[in-house]
C-alpha positions, 0 to 999 in steps of 0.5 A: 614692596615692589621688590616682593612682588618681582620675586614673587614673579621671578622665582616661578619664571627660574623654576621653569627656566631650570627646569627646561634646562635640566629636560633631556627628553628630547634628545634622543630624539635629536640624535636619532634624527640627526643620524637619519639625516646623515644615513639619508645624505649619504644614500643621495651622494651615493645615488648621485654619483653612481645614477649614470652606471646603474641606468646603464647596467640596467639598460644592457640588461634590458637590451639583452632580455629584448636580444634574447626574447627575439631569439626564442 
């Protein structure tokens, strides 16, 4: 009697437990994540390590629009 009372619970708990393994609605999802995180590393290395130039590109610019300003 007891071993029909486990398969009575087992049998709902494997239903569930295949039927979360054979859901693949969230991967896409996933994957687009994970892309995003990856496109977003990138972007920060690349920031990082041309920061310093940037800011000195800009600061010449700046240095010159203030030498051209004092002119006119």
């Amino acid at each position: 009697m007891t071993t029909n009372k486990l398969s009575t619970l087992a049998d709902p708990a494997r239903s569930a437990i295949r039927r979360l393994h054979q859901d693949e609605t969230g991967q896409g999802m996933t994957e687009y994540v994970i892309i995003l995180v990856a496109i977003a590393v990138v972007c920060i290395a690349i920031a990082v390590s041309f920061g310093g130039k940037i800011k000195g590109l800009f600061e010449t610019a700046d240095g010159e629009i203030d030498n051209v300003d004092s002119n006119l």
